[in-house]
N, C-alpha and C positions, 0 to 999 in steps of 0.2 A: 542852689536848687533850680534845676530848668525844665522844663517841661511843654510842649506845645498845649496839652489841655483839650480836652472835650468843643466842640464845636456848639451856637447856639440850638441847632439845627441839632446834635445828638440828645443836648441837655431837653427841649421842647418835645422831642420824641421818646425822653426817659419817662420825661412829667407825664403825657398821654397814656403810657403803661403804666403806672402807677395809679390813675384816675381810675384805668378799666377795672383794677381790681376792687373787690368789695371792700369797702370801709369797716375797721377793726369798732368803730362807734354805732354803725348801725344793729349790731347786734349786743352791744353793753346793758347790762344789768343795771352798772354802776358808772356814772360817769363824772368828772372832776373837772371843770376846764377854771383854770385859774384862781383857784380857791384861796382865798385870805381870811384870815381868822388874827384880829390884835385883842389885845386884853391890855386893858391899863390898871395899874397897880401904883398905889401913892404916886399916881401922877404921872407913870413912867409907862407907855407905850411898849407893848413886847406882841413881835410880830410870831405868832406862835405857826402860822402858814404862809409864807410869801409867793403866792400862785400856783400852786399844788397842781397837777396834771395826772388824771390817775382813768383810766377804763379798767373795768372788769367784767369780762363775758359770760352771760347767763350759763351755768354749771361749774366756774371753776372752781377748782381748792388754791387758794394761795395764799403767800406770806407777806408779810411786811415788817421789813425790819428797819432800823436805824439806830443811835444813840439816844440818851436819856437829851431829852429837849429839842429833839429833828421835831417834833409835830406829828408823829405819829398816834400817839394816845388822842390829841385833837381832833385827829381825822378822823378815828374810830367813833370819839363821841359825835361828831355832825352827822356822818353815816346811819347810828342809831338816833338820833332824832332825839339827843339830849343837850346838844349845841347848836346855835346857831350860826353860821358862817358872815364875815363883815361884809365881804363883796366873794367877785365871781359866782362860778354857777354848780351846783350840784343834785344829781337826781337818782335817784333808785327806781328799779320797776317803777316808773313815770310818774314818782312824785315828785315833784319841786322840792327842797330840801328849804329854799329859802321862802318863800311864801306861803308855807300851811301854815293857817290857824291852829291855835291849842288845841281847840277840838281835834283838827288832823293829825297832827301830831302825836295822839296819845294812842289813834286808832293805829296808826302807822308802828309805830312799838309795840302794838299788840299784836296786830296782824302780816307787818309786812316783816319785820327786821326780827330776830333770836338774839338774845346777850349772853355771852357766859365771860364772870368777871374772874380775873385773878384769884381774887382770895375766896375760898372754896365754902367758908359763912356769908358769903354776902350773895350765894347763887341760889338759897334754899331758905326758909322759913322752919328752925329750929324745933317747933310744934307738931309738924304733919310729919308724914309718913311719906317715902320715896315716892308712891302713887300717887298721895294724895296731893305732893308740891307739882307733880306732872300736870295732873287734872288740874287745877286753880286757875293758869291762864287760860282753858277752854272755857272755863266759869265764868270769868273776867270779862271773857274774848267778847261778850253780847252775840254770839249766836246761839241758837235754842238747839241744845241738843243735850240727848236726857244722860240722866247721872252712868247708866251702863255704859252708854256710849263712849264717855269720858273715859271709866275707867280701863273698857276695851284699850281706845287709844293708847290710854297713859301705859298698859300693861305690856301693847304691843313695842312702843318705843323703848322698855325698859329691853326686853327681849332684846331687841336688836342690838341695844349699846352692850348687851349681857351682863345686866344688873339687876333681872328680875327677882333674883333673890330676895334682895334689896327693898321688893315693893312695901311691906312692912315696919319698915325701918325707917327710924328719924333720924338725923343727921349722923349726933353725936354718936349714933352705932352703926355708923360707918367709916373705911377708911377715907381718906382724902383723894385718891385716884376713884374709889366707887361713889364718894359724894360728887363731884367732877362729872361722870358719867353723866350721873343722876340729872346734874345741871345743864350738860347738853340737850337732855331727854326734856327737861322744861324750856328749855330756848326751841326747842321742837315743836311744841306743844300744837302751836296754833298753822302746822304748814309753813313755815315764814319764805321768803322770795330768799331772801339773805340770813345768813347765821355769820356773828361777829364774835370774835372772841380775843380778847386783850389778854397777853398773858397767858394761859390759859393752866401752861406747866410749870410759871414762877413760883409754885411754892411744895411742888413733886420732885420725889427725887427720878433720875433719869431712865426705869424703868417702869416707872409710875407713867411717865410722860408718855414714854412710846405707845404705851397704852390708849392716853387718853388722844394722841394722835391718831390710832389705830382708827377709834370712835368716829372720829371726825371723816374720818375717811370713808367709814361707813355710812355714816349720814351721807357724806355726798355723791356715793357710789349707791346706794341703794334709793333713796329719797330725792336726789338730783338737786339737793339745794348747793347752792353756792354759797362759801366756806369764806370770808377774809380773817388771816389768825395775824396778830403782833406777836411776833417773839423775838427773845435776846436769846433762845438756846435754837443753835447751828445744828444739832441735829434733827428739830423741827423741820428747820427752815430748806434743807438740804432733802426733805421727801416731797416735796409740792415740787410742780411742774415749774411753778414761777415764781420769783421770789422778788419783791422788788423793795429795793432800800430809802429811804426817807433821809434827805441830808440840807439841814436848815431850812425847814418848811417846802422843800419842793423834793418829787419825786429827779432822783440821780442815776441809777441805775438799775436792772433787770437782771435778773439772772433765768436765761429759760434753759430746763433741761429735757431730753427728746431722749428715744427709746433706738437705738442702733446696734443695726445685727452686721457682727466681723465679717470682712469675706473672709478669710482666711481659717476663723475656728468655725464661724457658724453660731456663737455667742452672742447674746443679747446682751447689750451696755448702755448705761445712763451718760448721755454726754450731757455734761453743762456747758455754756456760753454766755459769756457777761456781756452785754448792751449798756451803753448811756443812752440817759432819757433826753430828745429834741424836742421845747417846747416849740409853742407859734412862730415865737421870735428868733428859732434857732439859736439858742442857746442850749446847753451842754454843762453837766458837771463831767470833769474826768475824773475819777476815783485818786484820791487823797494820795495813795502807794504810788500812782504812778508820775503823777506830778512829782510828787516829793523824789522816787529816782532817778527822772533828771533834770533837776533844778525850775521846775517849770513854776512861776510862782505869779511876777504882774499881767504878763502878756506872753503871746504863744507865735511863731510864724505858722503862716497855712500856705498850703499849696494847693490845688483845683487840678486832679487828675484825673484821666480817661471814665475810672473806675472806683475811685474814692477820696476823700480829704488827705490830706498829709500835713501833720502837726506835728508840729518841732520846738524846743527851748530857743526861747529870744536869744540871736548871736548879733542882734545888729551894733552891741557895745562891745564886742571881744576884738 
């Protein structure tokens, strides 16, 4: 491999361009710098985050996926303010993640963050009526506003997810895709900066699901909140603009997809494009398929070209 390489002089004039442009942080809803989360279990340390790197920009929809035990369910509970993180830094709409008081903490789930959990019994209170689990967090929320008002809200949010039917209805006389709604429509309740949702179609079948992604979409298309969903179903994760994957407690890769018109037909097309994620330290995960295709396993050669890195399988024993 030969190559003359980039001068210091073009690299010092790269970085200057890069400075000028806005910072993707100053504008974060959500931000994650080096996030660690261990849990010890009889004795035994398990690093369930090892520096997690994560922004997310006030309005988006997006996904986050990974395998069972990347730390993505971790993530979701620090985000909602039911975990606390061991080091690094974490903040939502500018609260500290790691130094609010219980006090804050509880106003923060009530006010700032929306939950909707997997299993479609653990999003509602089996006793009330579709309206009346809507209204409860405005109840909760400690701001004074009268029982009308509430149920306007709650009827207005049912409307929109298109389950007002539903208002009447206690869980059990409902299906699992209309209970789900219903459960967006109370993670709603109180305006929240953020809406999280773990799971959200693990237990829908796949028609069900589209739906309740539909929802979701509407919440963040009409309401302007910002949407993070975990899924293990790709055809979730394959409608949001950004998808990014979770691989051994740190964030690996990105998938962004953009809206492009053919020249040729005149066609509008979803292109996707897959990024790895560069912490502080520059470091890199490469996605597991590609390593594995060509042999790339303890160590990588690199190359420093004009216009990008070049990364190759260790040949210095062949």
């Amino acid at each position: 491999m030969t190559s003359t390489g980039p001068t210091f002089a073009d690299l010092a004039h790269r970085a200057a361009a890069r400075r000028d442009r806005p910072a993707y942080g100053h504008d974060a809803l959500i931000t994650c710098d080096r996030l660690v989360r261990i849990f010890s279990t009889d004795g035994v340390e398990v690093q369930a985050l090892q520096g997690l790197d994560l922004l997310v920009r006030e309005g988006e929809l997006m996904a986050l996926v990974g395998s069972s035990g990347s730390g993505k369910s971790t993530l979701m509970n620090i985000l909602a303010g039911l975990d606390t993180p061991t080091a690094g830094a974490a903040r939502v709409a500018g609260h500290d993640l790691l130094t609010m008081t219980a006090k804050d903490r509880l106003r923060y789930r009530r006010e700032i963050v929306g939950f909707v959990w997997q299993q479609t019994s653990r999003n509602l209170l089996p006793y009330l009526t579709a309206a009346q689990n809507v209204a409860l967090p405005m109840q909760l929320g400690g701001a004074r506003t009268r029982r009308r008002d509430r149920s306007e809200r709650a009827l207005e949010l049912l409307e929109l997810l298109e389950v007002a039917d539903c208002r009447d209805r206690r869980p059990q006389e409902m299906s699992g895709g209309q209970q789900q709604r219903v459960a967006i429509a109370v993670a709603l309740a109180n305006a929240p900066k953020v809406l999280l949702a773990d799971e959200p179609t693990g237990e829908l079948d796949s028609h069900t699901g589209e739906q309740i992604f539909a929802a979701f979409r509407t919440a963040n298309e009409h309401l302007g909140t910002t949407i993070v969903i975990v899924t293990h179903d790709q055809a979730v994760a394959g409608e949001v603009r950004r998808t990014v994957a979770i691989r051994d407690g740190r964030t690996s890769t990105e998938v962004l997809r953009r809206t492009e018109i053919d020249a040729a037909t005149g066609q509008e097309a979803v292109v996707a494009r897959e990024y790895a994620t560069l912490d502080r330290a520059g470091r890199l995960q490469l996605p597991a398929e590609y390593t594995e295709a060509l042999g790339m396993r303890h160590r990588v050669a690199l190359e420093l070209e004009r216009d990008h890195i070049g990364v190759w399988p260790d040949d210095s024993e062949s």
